[in-house]
N, C-alpha and C positions, 0 to 999 in steps of 0.2 A: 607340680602344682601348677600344671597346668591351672602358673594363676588366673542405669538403674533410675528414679525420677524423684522428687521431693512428696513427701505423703499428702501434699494438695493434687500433686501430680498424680501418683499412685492413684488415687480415687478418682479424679477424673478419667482415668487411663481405663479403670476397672468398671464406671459406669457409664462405658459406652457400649452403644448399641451395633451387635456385628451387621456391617453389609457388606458379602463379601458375595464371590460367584462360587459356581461348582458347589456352595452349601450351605444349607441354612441358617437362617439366625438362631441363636442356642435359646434353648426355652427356659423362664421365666426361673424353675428350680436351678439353672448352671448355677455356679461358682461365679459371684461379683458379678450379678448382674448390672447388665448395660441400659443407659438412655439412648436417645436418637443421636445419630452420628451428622443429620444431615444439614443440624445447622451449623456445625463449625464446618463443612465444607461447602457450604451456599458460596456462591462466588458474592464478594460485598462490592457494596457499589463505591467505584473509587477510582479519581482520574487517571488514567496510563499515563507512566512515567515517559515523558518525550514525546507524547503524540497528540496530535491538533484535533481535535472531537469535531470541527466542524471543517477535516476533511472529505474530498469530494469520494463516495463511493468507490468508485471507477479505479481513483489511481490508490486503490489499500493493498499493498504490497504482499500480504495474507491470503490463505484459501479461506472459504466461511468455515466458517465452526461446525455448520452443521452438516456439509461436505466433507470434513475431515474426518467427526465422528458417524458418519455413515457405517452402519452394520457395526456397532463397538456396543460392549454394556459398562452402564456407568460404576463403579464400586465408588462411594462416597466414603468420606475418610478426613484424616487432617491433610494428605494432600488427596483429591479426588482422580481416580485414574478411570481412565477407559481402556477396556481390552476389546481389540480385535479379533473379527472369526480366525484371519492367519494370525494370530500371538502377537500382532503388536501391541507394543503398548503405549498408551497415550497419558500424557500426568498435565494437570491444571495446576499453576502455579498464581496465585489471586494478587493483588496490587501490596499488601499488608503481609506478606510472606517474602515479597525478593529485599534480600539483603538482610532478612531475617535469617540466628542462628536456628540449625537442628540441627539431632545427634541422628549418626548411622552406623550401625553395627551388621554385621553377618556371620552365620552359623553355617555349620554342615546340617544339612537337612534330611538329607538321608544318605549315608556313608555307607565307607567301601569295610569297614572295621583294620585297618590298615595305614599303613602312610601317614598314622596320627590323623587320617579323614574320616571319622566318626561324626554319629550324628550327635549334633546339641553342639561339639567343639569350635571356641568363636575360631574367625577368621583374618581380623584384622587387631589384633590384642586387645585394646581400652576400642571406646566410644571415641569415633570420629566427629566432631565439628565442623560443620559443612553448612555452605551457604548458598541459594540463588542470585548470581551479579548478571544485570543486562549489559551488553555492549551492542549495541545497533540494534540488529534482525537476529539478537544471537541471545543465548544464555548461557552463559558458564557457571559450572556446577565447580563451588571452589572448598578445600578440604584446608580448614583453616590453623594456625596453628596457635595453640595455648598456651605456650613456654613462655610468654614473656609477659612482664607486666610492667605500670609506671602509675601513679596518683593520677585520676582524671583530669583534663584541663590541662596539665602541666605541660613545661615546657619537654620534657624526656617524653610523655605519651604522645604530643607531635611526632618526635623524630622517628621513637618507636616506632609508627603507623608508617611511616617511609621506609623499616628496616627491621622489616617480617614475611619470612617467605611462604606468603598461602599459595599455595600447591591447584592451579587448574586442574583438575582431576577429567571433564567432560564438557564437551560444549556442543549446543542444542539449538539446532534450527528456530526459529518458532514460526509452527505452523499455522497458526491463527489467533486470532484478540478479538475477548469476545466485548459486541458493542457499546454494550450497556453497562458491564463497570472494568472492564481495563484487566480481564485476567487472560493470561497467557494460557498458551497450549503447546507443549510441545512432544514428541515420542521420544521416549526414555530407551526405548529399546535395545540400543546401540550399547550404552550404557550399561544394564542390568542385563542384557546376555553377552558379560566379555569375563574374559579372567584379571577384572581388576582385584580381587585379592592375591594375586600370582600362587594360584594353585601347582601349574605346572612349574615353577620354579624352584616351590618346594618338592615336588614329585623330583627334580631330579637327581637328587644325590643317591638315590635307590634306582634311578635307571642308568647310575654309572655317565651323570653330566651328558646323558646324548640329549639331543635337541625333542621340546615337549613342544605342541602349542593346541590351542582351543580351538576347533572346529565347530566355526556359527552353522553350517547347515544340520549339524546333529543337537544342536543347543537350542533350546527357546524359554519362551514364558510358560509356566504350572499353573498358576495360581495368586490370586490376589484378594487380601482381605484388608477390609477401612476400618479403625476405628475413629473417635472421637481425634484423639492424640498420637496416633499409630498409624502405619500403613506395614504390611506384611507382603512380600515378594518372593514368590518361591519361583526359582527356574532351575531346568534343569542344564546341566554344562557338561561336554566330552572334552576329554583330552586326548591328542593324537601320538603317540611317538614312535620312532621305525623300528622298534625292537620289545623284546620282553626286557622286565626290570631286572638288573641284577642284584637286587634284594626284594624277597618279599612277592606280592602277586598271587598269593591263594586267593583273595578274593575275586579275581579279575575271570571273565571265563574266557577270554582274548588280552592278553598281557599288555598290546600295546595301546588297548585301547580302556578309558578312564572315562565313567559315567558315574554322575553324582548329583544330587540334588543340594542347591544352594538356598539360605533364606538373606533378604534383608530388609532388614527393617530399618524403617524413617520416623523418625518421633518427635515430638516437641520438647524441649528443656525445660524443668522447671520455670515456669515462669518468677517465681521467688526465689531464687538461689539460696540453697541452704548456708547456713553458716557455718563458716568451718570452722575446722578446730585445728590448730597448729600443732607439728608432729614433737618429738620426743627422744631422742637417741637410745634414749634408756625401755624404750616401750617398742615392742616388734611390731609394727604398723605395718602395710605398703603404705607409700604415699605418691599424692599430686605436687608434683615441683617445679616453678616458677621461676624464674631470676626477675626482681623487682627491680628496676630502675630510679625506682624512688629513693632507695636504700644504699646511694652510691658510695657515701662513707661508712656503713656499718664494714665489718668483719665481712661476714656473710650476708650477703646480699641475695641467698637463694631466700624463699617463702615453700616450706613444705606442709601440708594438709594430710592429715590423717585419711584414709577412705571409710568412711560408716556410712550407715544406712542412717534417714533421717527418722529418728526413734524419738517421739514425743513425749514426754510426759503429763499424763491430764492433771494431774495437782500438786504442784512445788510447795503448800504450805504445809506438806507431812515428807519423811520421809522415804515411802516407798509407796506407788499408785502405780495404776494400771497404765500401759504403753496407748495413746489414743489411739492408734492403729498400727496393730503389731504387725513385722514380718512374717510372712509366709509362704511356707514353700509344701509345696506339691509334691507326693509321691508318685513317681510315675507307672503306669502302666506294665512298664518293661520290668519294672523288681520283679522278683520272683514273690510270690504271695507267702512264703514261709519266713521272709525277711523283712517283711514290710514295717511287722510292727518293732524290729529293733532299730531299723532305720528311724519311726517316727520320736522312740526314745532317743537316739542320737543326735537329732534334731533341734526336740524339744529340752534337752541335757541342759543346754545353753540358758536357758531361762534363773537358774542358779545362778550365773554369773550376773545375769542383767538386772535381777533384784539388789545384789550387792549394790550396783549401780543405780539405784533408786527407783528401776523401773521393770511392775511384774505383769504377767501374760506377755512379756513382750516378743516373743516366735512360737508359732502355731505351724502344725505341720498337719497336712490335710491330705485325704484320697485327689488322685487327678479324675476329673469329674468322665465318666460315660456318655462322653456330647461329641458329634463327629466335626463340632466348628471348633473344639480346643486342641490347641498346638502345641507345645513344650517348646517349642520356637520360640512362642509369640512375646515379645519381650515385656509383657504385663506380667509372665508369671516367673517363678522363679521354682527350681524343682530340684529334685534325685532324679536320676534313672541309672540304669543299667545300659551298658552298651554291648554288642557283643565284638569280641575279638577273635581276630585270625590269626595274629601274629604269632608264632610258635612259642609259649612263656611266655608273653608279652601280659605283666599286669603293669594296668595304671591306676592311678585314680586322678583327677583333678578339679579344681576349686576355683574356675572363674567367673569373673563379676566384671560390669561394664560402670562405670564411673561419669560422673558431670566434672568434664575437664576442669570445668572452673572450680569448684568447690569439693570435688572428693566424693560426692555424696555416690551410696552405691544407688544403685537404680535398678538392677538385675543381676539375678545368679543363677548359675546351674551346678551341680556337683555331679560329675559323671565317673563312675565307676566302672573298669573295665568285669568280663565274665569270670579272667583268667584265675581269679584268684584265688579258689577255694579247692582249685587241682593239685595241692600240696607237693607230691614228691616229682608227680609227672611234669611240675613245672619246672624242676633241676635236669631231670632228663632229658627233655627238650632239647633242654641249651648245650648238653653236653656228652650228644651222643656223635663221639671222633672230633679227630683235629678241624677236619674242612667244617664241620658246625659251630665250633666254640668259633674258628676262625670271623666266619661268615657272620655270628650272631655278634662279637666285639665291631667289626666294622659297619655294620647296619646301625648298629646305637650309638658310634662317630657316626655316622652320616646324620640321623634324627637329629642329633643333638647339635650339631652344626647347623644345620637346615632350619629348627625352631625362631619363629621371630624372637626378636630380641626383647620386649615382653612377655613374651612366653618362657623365655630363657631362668627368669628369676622365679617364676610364680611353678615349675616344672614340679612335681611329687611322686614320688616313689614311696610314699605309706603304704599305697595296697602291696607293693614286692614284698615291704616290708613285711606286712599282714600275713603275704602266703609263705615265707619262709617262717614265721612266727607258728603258721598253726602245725606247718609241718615238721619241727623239732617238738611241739610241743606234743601230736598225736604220738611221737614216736616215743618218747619219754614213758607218759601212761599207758601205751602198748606193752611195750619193754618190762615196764615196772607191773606188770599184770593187773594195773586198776581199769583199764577195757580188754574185753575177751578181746581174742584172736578173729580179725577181720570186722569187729563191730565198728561204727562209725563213730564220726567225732559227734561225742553229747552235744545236742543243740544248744543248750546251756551256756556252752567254752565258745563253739557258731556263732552264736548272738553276743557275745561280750565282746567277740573279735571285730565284726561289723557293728557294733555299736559303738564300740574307741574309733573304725575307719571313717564311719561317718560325723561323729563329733571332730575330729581335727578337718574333712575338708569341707564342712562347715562352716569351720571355726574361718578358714580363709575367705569364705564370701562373706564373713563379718567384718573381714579386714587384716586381719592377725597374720600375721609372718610366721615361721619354723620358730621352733623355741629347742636348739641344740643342746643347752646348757640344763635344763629341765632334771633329766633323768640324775644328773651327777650331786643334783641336789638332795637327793631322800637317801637319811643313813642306811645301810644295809640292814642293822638290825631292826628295821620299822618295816622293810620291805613285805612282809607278813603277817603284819599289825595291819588286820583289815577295819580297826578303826579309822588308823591316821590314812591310811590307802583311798577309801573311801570321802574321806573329808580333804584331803591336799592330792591325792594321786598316786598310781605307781610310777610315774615317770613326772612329778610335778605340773606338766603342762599337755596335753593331748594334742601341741602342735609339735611335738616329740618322733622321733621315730622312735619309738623305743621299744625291746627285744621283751619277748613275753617271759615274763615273771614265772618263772618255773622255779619251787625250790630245790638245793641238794638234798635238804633233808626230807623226802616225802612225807612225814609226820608232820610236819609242820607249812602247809601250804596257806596261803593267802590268795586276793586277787590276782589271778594273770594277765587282765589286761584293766586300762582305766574305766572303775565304773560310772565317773562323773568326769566331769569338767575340774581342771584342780585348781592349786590354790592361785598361782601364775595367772590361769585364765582368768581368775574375777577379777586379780588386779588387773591387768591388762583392759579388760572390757571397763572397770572402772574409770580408767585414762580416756579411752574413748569416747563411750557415754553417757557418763554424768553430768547432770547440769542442776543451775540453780545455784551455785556455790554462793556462799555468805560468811564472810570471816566475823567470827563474834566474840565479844570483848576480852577472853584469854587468848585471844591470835589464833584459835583454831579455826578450821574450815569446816562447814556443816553443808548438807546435800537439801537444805530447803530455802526458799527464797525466789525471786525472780531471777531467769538466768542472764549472763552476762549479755551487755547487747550487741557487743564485738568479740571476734575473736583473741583482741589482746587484752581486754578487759578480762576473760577470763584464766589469762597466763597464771594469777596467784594462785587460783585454787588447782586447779588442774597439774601444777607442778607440786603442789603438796604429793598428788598423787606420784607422780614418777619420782620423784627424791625417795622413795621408799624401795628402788632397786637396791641398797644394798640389805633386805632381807633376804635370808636365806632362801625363805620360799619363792620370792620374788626374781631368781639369776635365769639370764635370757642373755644368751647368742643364739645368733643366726648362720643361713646360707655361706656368708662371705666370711664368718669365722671358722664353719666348721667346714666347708668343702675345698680347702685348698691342698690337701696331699701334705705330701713329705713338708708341706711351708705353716700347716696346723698350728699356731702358737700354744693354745690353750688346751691341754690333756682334759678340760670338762665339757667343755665344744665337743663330744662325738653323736655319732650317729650308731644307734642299736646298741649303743648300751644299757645299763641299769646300775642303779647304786651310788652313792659316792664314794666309794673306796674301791677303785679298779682293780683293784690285786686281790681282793678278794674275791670280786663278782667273778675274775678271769679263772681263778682256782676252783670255785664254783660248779661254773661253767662247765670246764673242763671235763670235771668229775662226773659230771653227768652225763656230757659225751662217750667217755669211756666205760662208762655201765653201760647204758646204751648200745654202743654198735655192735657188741659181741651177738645181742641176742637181733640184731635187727631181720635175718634172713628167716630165724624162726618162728617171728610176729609178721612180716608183712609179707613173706612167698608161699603159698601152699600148693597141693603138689598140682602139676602139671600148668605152672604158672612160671609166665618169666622171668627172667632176674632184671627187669627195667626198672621196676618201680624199686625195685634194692639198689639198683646207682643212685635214680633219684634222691632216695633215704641218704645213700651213704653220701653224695654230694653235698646233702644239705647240713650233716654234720661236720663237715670237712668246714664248712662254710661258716658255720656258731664258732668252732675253736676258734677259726681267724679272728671273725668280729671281736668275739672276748677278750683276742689279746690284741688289738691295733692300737687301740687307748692308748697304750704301755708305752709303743713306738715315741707318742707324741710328749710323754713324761722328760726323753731322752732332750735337754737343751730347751726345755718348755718353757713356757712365761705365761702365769694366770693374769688373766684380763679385765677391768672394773669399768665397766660405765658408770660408774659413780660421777658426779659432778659436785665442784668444791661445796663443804659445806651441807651436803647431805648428811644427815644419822649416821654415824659408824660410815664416814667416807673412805675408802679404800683407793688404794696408788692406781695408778692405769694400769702398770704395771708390776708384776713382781714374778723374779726369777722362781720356778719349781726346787726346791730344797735341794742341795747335792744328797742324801739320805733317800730322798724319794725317788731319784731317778736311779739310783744304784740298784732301789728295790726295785724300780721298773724290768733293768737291763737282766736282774738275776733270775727274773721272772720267765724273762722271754729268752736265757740260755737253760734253763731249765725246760 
């Protein structure tokens, strides 16, 4: 998983008018239409900071302005740039803008399908905080940092401000100041055609740590478009290095050589900073985290923020209205048209959860509009697409979202789905045709995996693997079991249930929502079937789940195979989130109408009502750091790709289904004068369900179930408690059997 603006923001974001070069302004029917861009980049009239206005001509240490912008076209914007006929580029910086925050983020724009350089994938994890500081004849472009905080005024936010390392990232001539109100000029050029994301750093661990670097004479400026609140920067960037990669490189038609289209955009921050809402232990959030200074005798002295989008509600005196301006996200262009519409149901899934939380219409999923000025880049929108992949196996999916360091609030998403996923058996084959492949394919995913920045590292997903090992035991089963002829396809039906659970869990993370490990281990086996309960709570309780598709042993009795909604986890969860308005009334309950809190810690009462409800059964969540530690797993319901809550059954199950299965697999899926690939594929991938069904068991052995309960909660449970010696017997007799 491979793990945004305040909605005053958003609207003004969304009604601005494009003035960009190289393409028109989008006409009048686009998507969110725009106003004029050109008075928030008029230069305003305002005295230059340090300079004498009634010095002499002669001695102005500047070229004229309009000497510098000789042969440039202006693109007006929140910051105004000029481009030149040779690509430079030139940016206005106005008196009422230096030492003002903005956020900067960058994407791959157009990607190699490889090296994790896909297009839409950001490039520098969260939203950067970045400032214009003068020093003389200079500007530096400074990348500031968010981690710390202390009460305004106080004597800690003095020392603070002495003992925080904002980061110079770029420093800028400046080229001229223009006369009449004091705005700067200077070319950014230097700047926006470099490898400050360190592209080639990541590139190296697939060329075998030999030495990469960026070659400005094959690099320049694409493209630039203004809005209101935005500026968009596409360039393109080569990388050099003296050899082919030693992983990887289908895409390249010259190995040592790396071309790739970059975006970045520059935007303004809310000007109202959203409020946040303080995180939860008990509730799987990402969060914003701070060390307050203010807070020098509490325990914990971090401040952590939930990440959500800023989701309105128009009327707190009922409880459930319309979102004032819902989320939306864009289907992209690149889906395939036979998918689109389970994507926009996956989507719009979410909407169930968000009424729980008192607020309906609140995510709308919409066509990406046929205008050649709209970009899936452009950080106004927020979208699906499809990426394609090269990598041999190689499925992804991931769910990132750019963040207001200060408050949590999302401001942008994109959910990118690699091609791979729906190649079933041919994606085992792949990986596992001879030793020198398994070899080569385990040390490429050490290298990725090292190489990933270190926010990238937590928000990383592997649902769609999951996805494609899911549909490919499960074609195999109703091949086997002769409920589809011989060679027919997988029913669209089973396609679309599959992609509509992928898309609702990486979704569910540009809403904020972490993995929910514990999920699947919640729903008794005998309900697993019960496509009532299935349908109202889930097959795997939570769709940020990996969980293993629902295939029954007994083929007479089948239910849902994958989640057809959002389950019961997920409402609570979004509940924590997004509720507001809370009002405690005269029997101590909390109710969801009211005005809402006017501080974050004024709404602590209500809002922990919610999380104290973690120990329902429907409501158990681990995560990442519980379930992916290996042989150190404490908690046998922490797994990944399981189902059930009683493992010794699902694994018996399982099993048995396996073993009807593979006898008949060569009769179902080779016919004559066909080769036997797609039969290892098959047989690999049952090799592969046995394991998963029985790994669970491993963790029974020496286990300790886990509570984030907090004292005092309903039915509070111990942090800890040892797995029964009875249970892990049965574990052990399981897996010598």
């Amino acid at each position: 998983m491979f793990r945004f603006a305040s909605r005053s923001a958003v609207l003004a974001l969304l009604a601005s008018t494009v003035s960009c070069i190289q393409v028109n302004a989008p006409p009048a029917a686009s998507p969110q239409p725009a106003a004029t861009a050109a008075a928030a980049a008029s230069p305003r009239p305002a005295a230059a900071a340090g300079q004498d206005s009634s010095k002499d001509e002669s001695k102005d240490p500047f070229k004229k302005w309009e000497d510098v912008l000789k042969d440039t076209r202006a693109i007006q914007g929140y910051f105004t740039t000029h481009l030149k006929r040779d690509n430079k580029l030139y940016m206005e910086i106005r008196a009422d803008q230096l030492d003002a925050e903005f956020g900067l983020m960058m994407h791959v724009s157009r990607g190699l399908g490889e090296f994790f350089l896909n297009d839409g994938l950001p490039l520098l994890g969260n939203t950067q905080m970045m400032r214009f500081r003068r020093v003389g004849d200079q500007l530096y472009l400074e990348h500031l940092n968010p981690r710390f905080t202390a009460d305004p005024g106080s004597p800690m936010a003095a020392t603070l401000e002495e003992n925080v390392g904002n980061s110079v990232v770029a420093s800028f001539k400046i080229e001229s100041q223009h006369k009449e109100n004091g705005t700067l000029l200077i070319e950014v050029t230097p700047f926006v055609v470099s490898d400050y994301a360190n592209i080639a750093g990541g590139l190296r661990g697939s060329y075998g740590a030999q030495p990469i670097r960026m070659d400005r004479e094959r690099s320049h400026v694409d493209r630039v478009q203004g809005f209101a609140r935005n500026v968009e920067i596409d360039v393109d960037l080569t990388m050099q290095a003296n050899a082919n990669p030693r992983f990887g490189g289908l895409a390249l038609a010259d190995g040592r050589i790396v071309t790739l289209g970059v975006r970045y955009s520059l935007f303004a921050l809310p000007d109202d900073p959203m409020q946040p809402r303080i995180a939860d232990d008990r509730v799987g959030y990402f969060v914003e985290a701070m060390r307050d200074y203010s807070r020098d005798l509490d325990e914990d002295f971090m401040v952590r923020y939930v990440t959500r989008w800023r989701l309105e509600k128009s009327d707190h005196s009922v409880p459930v209205a319309d979102a004032v301006e819902p989320i939306v996200y864009y289907v992209d262009h690149s889906v395939p048209m036979e998918y689109r519409g389970f994507v926009k149901e996956g989507i719009e899934a979410w909407n169930k959860a968000f009424e729980a939380a008192g607020i309906s219409n609140a995510i709308v999923a919409r066509d990406a509009p046929d205008d050649s000025t709209w970009s899936a880049e452009d950080m106004r929108y927020s979208t699906v697409r499809w990426s394609t992949s090269h990598a041999l196996g190689g499925a992804w999916a991931i769910g990132p979202s750019q963040t207001d360091p200060r408050t949590g609030e999302i401001l942008n998403a994109d959910v990118l789905i690699s091609s791979n996923w729906t190649r079933f058996h041919a994606f085992d084959y792949s990986h596992l045709a001879g030793p020198q492949a398994m070899r080569e394919r385990f040390e490429r995913e050490a290298n990725v995996i090292r190489d990933l920045p270190s926010e990238w590292a937590q928000r990383l997903c592997m649902a769609e693997a999951t996805v494609a090992e899911n549909l490919g035991f499960q074609y195999s089963v109703l091949l086997a079991g002769g409920e589809l002829a011989k060679g027919a396809p997988m029913p669209q039906e089973f396609l679309g249930d599959a992609i509509r659970d992928l898309v609702m869990h990486e979704v569910g993370h540009t809403l904020g929502l972490r993995h929910n490990f514990k999920g699947s281990a919640a729903i008794p086996n005998e309900r697993l079937h019960d496509t009532t309960f299935t349908r109202e709570n889930g097959v795997t309780l939570s769709v940020m789940d990996y969980g293993t598709v629902n295939v029954s042993a007994n083929r007479s009795r089948q239910g849902h195979y994958y989640n057809k909604e959002v389950g019961a986890y997920d409402v609570w969860a979004v509940r924590y989130g997004y509720s507001t308005g809370y009002q405690q009334a005269a029997s101590g309950a909390f109710a969801m109408t009211g005005t809402p809190a006017a501080t974050a810690e004024a709404e602590l009462p209500g809002i922990r009502k919610i999380a104290a409800q973690s120990t329902e059964p429907l409501h158990s969540y681990a995560t990442d750091e519980d379930a992916q530690l290996g042989s150190w797993t404490l908690d046998p319901r922490a797994a990944l790709r399981d189902i059930g809550a009683d493992h010794l059954r699902s694994a018996r199950d399982r099993i048995a289904l396996v073993e009807r299965t593979m006898p008949r697999l060569d009769e179902f899926l080779i016919g004559d004068g066909d080769g036997y690939q797609r039969l290892r594929g098959a047989f690999a991938s049952m090799i592969s369900i046995r394991i998963r069904a029985l790994l669970p068991l491993t963790t029974y052995v020496g286990g300790i179930y886990t509570s984030r309960s907090h004292k005092g909660d309903p039915n509070e449970e111990m942090p800890y408690r040892p797995v029964a010696a009875a249970e892990q017997r049965a574990a052990v007799d399981m897996l010598i059997e």
